[in-house]
DODOFI-992114 format. One record per residue: x, z, y of N, C-alpha, C in turn; residue in one letter. Coordinates in pm, whole numbers, plus 50000, padded with zeros to 5 digits. Last residue first. Layout:
N
XZYXZYXZYA...
***
This chain:
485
512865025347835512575040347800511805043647741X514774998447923513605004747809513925019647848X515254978248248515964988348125514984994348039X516514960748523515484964048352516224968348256X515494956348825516774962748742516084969048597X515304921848927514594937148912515924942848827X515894892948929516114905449063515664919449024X514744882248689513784884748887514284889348943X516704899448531515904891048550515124895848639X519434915748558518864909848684517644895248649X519834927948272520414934148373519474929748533X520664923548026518594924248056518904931248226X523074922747948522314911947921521034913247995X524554944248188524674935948068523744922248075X524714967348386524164950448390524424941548308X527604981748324526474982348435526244963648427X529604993948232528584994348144527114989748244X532005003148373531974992348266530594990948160X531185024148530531515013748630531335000348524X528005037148407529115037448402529445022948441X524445039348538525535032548444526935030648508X523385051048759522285051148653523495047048563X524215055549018524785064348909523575059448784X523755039749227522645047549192523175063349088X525965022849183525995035349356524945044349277X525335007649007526325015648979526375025449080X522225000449057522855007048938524025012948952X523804980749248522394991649310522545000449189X525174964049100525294971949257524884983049284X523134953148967524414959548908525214966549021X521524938049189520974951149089522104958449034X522894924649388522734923049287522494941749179X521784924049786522194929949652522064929249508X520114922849933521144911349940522334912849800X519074951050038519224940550061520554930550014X519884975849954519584967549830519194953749900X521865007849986521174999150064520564985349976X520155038749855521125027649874520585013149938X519125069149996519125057649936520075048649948X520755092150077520075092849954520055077849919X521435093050345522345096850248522255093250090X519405079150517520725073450484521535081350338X516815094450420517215080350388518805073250385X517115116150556517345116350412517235101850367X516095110250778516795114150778517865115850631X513525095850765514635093250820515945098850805X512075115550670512445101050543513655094650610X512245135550821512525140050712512995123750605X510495121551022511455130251045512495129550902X507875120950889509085111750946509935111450978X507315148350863507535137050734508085128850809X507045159851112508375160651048508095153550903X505065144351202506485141451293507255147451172X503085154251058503385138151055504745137751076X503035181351116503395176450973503725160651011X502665182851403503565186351393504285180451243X499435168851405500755158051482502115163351393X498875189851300498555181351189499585170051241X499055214651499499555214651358499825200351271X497225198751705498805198451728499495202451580X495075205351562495445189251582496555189351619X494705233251529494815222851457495275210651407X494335233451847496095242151773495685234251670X492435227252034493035218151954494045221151859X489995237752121491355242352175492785232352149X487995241051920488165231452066489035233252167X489445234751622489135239351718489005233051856X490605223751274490045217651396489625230051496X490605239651037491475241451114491705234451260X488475220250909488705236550887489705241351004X488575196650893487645206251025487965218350999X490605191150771490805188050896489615196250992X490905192850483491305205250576491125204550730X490095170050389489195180650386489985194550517X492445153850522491205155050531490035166150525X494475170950295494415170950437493245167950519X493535166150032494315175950126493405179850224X493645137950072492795142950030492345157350091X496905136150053495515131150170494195134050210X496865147549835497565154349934496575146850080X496205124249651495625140749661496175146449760X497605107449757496815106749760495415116849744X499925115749676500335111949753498735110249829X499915114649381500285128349447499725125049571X499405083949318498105098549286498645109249370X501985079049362500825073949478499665087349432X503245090549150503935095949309502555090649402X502115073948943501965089248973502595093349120X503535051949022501425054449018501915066149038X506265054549026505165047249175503735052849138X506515058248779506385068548873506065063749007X505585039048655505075044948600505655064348756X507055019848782505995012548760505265027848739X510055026248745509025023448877507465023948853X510595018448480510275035448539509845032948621X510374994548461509195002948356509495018048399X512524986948612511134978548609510544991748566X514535012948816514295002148663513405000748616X514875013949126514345015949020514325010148919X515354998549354515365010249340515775012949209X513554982749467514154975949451515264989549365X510444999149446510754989649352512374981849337X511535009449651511055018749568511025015049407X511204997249895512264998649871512595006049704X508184981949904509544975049883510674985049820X506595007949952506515002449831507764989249778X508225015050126507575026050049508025019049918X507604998450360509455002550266508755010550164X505315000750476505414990350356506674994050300X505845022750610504805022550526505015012250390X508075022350795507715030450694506695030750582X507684998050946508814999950846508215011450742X505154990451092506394986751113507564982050984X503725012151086503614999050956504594989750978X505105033951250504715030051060504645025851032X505025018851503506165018151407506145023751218X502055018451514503465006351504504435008151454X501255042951529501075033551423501945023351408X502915050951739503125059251644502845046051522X501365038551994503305031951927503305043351824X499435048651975499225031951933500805031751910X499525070952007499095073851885499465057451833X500185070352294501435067152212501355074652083X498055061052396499685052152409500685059552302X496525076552392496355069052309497375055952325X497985097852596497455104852433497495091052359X498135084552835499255082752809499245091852592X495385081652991495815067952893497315074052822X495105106753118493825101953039494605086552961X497495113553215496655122153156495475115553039X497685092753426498605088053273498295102853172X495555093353599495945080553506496615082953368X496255118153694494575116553642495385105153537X499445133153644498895124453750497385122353664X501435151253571501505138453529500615130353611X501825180853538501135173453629501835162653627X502105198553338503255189153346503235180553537X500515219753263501245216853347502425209553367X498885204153040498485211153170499345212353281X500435202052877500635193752900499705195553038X501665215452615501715219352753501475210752854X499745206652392499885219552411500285224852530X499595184252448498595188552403498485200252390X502345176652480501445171552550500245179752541X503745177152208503525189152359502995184252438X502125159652050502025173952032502195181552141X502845135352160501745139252163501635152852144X505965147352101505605140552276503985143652294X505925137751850506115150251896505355151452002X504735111251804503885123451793504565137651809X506795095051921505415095751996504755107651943X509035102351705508915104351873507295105451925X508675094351470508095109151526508245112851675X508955060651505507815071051459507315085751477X511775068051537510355059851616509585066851609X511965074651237512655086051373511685084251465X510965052951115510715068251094510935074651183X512575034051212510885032351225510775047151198X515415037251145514805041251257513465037951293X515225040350832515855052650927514905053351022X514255015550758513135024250715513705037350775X516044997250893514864997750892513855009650887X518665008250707518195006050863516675008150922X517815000450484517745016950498518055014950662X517634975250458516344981350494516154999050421X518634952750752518774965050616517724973950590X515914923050771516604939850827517474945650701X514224903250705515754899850720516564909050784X512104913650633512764912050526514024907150566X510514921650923511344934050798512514927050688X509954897651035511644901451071511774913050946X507114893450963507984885051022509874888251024X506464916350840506454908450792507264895850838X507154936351097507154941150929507004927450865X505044922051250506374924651254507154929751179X502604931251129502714914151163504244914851208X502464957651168502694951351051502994935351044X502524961651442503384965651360503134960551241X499824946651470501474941151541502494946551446X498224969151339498304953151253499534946951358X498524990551485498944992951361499324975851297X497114982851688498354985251701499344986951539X494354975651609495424965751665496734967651644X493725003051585493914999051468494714981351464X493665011251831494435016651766495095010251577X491864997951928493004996851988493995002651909X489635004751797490164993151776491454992351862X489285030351874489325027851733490055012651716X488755025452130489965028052148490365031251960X486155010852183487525008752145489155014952123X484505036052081484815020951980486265016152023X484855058052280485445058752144485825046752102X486605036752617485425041552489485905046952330X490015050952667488805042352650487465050952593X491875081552712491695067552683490205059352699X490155111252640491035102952727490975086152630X488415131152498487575119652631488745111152668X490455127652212488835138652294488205125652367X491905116752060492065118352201490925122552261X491495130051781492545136751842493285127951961X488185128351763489155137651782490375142251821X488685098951727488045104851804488135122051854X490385098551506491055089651623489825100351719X489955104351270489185112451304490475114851462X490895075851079489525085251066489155097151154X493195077851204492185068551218491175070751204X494735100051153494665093051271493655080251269X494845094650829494305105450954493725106751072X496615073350774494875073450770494315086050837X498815079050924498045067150967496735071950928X500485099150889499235107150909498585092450957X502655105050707503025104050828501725098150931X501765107150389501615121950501501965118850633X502265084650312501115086350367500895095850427X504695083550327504455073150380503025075850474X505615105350193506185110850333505375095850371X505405096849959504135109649965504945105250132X507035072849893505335075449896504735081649919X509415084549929508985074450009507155075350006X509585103749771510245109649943509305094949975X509065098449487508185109149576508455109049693X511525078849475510005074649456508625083749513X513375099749528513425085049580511955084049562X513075113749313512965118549468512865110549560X512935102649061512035109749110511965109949276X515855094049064514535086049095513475088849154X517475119249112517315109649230516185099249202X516585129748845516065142848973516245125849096X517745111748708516365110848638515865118948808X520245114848760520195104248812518465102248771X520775141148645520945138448849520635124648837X521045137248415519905143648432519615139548608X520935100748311521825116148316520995127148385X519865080048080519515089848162520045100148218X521765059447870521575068147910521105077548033X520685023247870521565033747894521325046147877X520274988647745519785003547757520785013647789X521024967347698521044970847826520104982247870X519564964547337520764965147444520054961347610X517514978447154518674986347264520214980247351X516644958547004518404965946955518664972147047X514354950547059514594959446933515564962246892X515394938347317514394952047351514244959147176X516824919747310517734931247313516474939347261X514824896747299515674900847156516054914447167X514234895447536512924899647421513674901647344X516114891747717516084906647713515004906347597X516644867247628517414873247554517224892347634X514484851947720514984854447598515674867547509X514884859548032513744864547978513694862947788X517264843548031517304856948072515874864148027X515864817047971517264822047900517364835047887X514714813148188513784815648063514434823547942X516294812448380515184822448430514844825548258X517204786348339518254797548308517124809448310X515454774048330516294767648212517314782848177X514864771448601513834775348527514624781748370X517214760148710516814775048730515644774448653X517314733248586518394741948561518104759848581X514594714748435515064720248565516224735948525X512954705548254514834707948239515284712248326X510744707448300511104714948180512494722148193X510054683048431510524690348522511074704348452X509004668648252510234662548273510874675748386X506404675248208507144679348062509024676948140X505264689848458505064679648403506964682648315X504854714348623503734708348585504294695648484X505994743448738506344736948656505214725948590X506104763648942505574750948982506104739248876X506184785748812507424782348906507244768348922X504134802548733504734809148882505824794848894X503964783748489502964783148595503274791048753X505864792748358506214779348440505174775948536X505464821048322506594811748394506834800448461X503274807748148502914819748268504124818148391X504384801647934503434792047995503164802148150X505814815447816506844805247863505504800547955X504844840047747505824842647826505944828947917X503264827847543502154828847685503674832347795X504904819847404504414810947423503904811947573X506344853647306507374838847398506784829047455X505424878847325504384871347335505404857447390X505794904947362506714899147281506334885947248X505324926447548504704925047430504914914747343X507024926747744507064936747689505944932747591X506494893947812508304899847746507664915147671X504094893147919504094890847766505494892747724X504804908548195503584915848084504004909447920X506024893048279507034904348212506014914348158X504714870348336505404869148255506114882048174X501374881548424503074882348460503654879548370X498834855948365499274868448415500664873148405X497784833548658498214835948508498554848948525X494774828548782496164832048825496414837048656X491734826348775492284812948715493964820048706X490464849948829490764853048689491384834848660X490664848249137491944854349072492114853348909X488374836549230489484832949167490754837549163X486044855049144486084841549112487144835149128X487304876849317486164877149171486684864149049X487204873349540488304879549482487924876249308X484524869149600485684858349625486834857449558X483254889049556483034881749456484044869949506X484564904749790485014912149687484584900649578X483574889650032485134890149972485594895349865X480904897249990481484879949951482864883249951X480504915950015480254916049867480914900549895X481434923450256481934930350188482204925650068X479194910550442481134902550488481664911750331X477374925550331477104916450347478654910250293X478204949750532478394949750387477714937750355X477434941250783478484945050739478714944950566X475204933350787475974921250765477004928350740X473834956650829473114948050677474434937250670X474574969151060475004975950936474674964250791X475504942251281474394949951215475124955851109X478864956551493477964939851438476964952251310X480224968451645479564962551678478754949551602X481344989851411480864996051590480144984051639X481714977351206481664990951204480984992951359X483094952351306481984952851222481244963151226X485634967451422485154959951482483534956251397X486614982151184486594989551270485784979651397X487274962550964486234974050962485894979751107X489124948451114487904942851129486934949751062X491394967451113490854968551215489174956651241X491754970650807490694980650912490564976651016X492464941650730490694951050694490694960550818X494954945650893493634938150940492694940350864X495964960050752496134967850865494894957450899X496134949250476495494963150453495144966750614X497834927450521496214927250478495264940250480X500274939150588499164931450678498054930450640X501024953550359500594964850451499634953450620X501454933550219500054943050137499774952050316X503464915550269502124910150342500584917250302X505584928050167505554933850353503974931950316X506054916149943505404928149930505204935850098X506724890050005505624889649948504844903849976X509364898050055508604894350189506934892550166X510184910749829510434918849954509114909450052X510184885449679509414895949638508994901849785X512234872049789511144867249761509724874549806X514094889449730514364886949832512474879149891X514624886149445513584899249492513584900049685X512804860449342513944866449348513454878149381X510414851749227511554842449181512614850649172X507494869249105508354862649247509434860649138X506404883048939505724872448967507354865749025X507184909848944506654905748842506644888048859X506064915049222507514917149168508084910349032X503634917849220503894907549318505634905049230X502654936449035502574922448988503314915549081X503624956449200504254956749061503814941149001X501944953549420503454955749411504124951749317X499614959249268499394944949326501204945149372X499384987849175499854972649058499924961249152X499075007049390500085005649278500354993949234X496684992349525497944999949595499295000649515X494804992649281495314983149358496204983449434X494365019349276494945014749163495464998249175X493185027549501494045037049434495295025449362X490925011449508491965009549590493225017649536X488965018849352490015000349333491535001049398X488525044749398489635044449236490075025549260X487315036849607488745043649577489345042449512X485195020749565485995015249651487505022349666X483785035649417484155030249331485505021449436X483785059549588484305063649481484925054549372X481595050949778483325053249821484085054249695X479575041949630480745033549695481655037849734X478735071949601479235060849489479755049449515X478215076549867479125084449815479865078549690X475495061149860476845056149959478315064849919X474815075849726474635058549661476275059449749X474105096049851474705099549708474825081649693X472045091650033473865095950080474285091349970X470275063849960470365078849981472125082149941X470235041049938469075047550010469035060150031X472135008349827471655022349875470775027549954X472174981449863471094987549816470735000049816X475414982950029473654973050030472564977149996X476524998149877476345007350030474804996150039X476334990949637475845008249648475425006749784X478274968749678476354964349625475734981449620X480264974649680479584971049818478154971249790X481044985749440481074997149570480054991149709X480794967049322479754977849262479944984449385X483414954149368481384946249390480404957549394X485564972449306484714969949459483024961249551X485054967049021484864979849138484014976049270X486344945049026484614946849014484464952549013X488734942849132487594938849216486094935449145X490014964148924489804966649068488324956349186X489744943948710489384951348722488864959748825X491704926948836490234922248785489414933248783X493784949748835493454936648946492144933148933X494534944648555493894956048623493814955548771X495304922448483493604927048443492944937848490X497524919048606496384909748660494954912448614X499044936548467498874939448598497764929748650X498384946048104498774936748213498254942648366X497534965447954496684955747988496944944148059X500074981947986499084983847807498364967247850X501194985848253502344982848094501294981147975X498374991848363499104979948379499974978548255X498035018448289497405006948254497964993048245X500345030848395500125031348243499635022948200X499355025248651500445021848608500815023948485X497225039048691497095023548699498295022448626X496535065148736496575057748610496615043948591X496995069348987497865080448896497285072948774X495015056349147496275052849196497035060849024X492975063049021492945051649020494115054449075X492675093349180492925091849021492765074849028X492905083649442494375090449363493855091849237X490605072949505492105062249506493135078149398X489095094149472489065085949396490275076949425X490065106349711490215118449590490055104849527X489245087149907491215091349924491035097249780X486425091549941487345075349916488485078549862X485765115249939485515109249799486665096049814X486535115450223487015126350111486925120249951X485165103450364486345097950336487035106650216X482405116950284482465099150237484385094350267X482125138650372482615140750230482565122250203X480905137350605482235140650606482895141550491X478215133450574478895121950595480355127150591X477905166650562477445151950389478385139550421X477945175750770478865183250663479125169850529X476245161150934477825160150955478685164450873X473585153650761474225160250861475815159150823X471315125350762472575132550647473125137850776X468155114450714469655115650787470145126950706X466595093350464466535106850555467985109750625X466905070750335465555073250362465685087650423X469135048850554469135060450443467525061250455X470125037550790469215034650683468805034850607X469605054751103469575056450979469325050750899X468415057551386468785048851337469455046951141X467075085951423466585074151439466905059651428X469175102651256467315099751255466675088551286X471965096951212471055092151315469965095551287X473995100551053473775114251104472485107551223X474475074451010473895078350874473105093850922X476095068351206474845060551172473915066751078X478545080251198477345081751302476105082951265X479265068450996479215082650969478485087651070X479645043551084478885045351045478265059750945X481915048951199481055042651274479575044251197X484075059650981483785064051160482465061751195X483685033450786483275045750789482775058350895X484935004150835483695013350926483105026550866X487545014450742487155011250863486315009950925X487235014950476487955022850589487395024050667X486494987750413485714996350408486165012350438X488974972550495487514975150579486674984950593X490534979350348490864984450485489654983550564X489714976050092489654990450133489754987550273X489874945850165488454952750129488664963650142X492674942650127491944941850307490834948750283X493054948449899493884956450008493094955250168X491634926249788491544938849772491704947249840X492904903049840491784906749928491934921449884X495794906249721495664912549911494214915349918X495084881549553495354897149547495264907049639X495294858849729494784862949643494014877349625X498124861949773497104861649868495524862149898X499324862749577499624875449640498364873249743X498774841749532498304846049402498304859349475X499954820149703498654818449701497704827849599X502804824949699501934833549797500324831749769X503264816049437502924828749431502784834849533X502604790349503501694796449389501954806949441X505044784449647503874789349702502434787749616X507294786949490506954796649581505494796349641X506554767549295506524779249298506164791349361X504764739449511505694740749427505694762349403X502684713949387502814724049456504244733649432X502614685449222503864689649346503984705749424X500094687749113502024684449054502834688849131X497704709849228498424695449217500134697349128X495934730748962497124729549097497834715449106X493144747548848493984735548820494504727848936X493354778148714493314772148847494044758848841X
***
């Protein structure tokens, strides 16, 4: 990608994250008119299948999406440390060509079932590495943090312009808007260099140094000498030497291998069990007739989710962000308790016609808010700030695969335990509220706080290294906390 002289670092690497994101928006779309066009497909008479598909067939199209993201989520991160994070990126968006060019040319369920599948495993595996490259990339981790809010904006506006495309614009243009963002993605992401801390772990100093200077707006031989580059390169030196002598390597103690784990499983599985994609996919269900039209109140809901994330991005990165990620969680289970007894006693509350019929999708809309708020994107911020580079990397994928089979889960389980009574749907409010419940709560004790924080900080509270053995030489390049295993 050939970049004026003057552009400078930082904003290469929003223009690379920004980049990258399409991906994240492309699932959110293709999310997003699923609902709508799970109709469409059960139509006879509108159908563009060569025969309609009953409610049991279209109900296996979110099922395939979520089961394929989790094997693409549970092997990306292996991939990434072997291939780099930018090839498996590339990778991801020629998935997603193949996924849009199924639903375009498709003619029968099974095509459209092969777009969800290829649109999963992108997304799966795009969810994982586009974090891990953003981190990879950025200057600091302060950087990073605000880079990594702007996955859960791109992801909250796909759906809600799935969800608008989906209900009111032709099925042919919808996927149409699909294949041009996915060949957009196509064409220029393969100019973006790839992470510098891809060629440190493979030992590669030339492409190390040229990839560097390309994140740090380094264009002309005189700007070489620049003092933070000078030092950045220094620190990326001398962890390539340690890495065949073991230095700023430590020992694993066993309680400090059980707190990664738990850290990395509490945030990612409790992110997605706190039931956003649930609640969206089967929004029609769990406000029956109240609120609006179905369409909009799909879009009202999926509005609500993108404020909360447009606020997550604007103010998350200047929050504590075990603050943060406490009380968005707690937030968070308020409205869906409230929905729960509502739904169960809510007959006799006598509340009045008005706030009977608007007060269910008031406060599914402040539920989403405050997830994407905080809980959703801390997932992937706090998880990485956390962690030591090459263990994150490799238990973020696998914790997302869990995390994603469990969605999976759940979905399928949703008509099973659906009734026209609703005990189902109050069960499924009850799991959300207490995963949020639960991150909140276990957040203060467990995690540490890492805003503003030098990694040797975060290491020594963590218990990963003794008070005199914390942060040597390979200690805070980028802000990350690096160590071999």
């Amino acid at each position: 990608m050939c970049l004026p002289k003057r552009v400078s670092g930082a904003a290469i690497q929003s223009l690379a994250t920004a980049i990258g994101n399409l991906i994240c928006f492309n699932f959110g779309l293709m999310f997003g008119i699923t609902p709508a066009h799970m109709t469409l497909y059960e139509s006879a008479a509108q159908t563009p299948l060569n025969t309609a598909t009953d409610p049991a067939g279209t109900a296996w199209l979110t099922s395939y999406l979520f089961l394929s993201a989790a094997l693409g989520a549970a092997f990306s991160g292996c991939l990434a440390l072997r291939i780099g994070p930018k090839s498996v990126l590339l990778c991801c968006g020629l998935l997603q060509i193949f996924g849009w060019f199924s639903i375009h040319f498709g003619f029968d369920i099974v095509h459209i079932y092969a777009s969800r599948i290829f649109g999963g495993v992108a997304a799966g595996a795009a969810f994982v590495v586009l974090p891990i490259f953003i981190n990879e990339i950025a200057e600091s981790r302060e950087k990073a943090a605000r880079l990594t809010f702007t996955i859960e904006l791109w992801r909250t506006l796909g759906i809600l312009l799935g969800f608008v495309l989906g209900f009111y614009v032709s099925y042919d243009y919808v996927n149409i808007v699909g294949c041009i963002l996915s060949c957009s993605f196509s064409m220029l992401f393969p100019f973006a260099q790839e992470s510098p801390h891809y060629y440190l772990h493979k030992g590669d100093l030339a492409s190390l140094e040229k990839s560097l200077r390309w994140y740090r707006g380094i264009r002309d031989l005189d700007d070489r000498d620049q003092p933070e580059y000078l030092n950045e390169l220094a620190e990326f030196k001398a962890e390539m030497k340690g890495q065949g002598k073991g230095i700023g390597s430590a020992p694993f103690w066993h309680s400090y291998v059980v707190r990664l784990i738990c850290v990395s499983f509490l945030l990612t599985i409790c992110g997605k069990l706190s039931g956003v994609f649930v609640e969206l996919n089967y929004a029609a269900d769990f406000l029956g007739r109240t609120g609006y039209s179905t369409e909009l109140n799909y879009v009202l809901l999926a509005a609500a989710q993108c404020v909360g994330a447009l606020f997550a991005r604007l103010i998350g990165p200047q929050l504590p962000r075990k603050l943060l990620l406490c009380l968005s969680s707690l937030l968070a289970a308020v409205p869906v308790i409230t929905l729960a007894l509502f739904k169960q006693f809510g007959y006799s509350w006598s509340l009045g016609i008005w706030c009977e019929r608007y007060l269910p999708i008031a406060l599914l809309a402040a539920q989403l808010f405050f997830v994407s708020f905080g809980l959703y994107p801390l997932a992937a911020v706090v998880s990485s700030e956390v962690l030591p580079t090459k263990l994150h990397d490799l238990l973020y994928s696998l914790a997302s695969g869990v995390s994603w089979l469990l969605l999976f889960g759940m979905i399928e389980a949703f008509n099973a335990v659906k009734t026209t009574l609703g005990p189902g749907l109050v069960l499924y409010l009850w799991v959300f509220a207490g995963a949020s419940i639960f991150v909140g709560l276990i957040s203060l004790p467990l995690l540490p706080e890492t805003r503003n924080r030098r990694p040797s900080a975060v290491q020594r509270e963590m218990g990963y290294v003794r008070q005199e053995g914390v942060a040597k030489v390979a200690s805070a390049i980028n802000g990350h906390i690096s160590t071999h295993i």
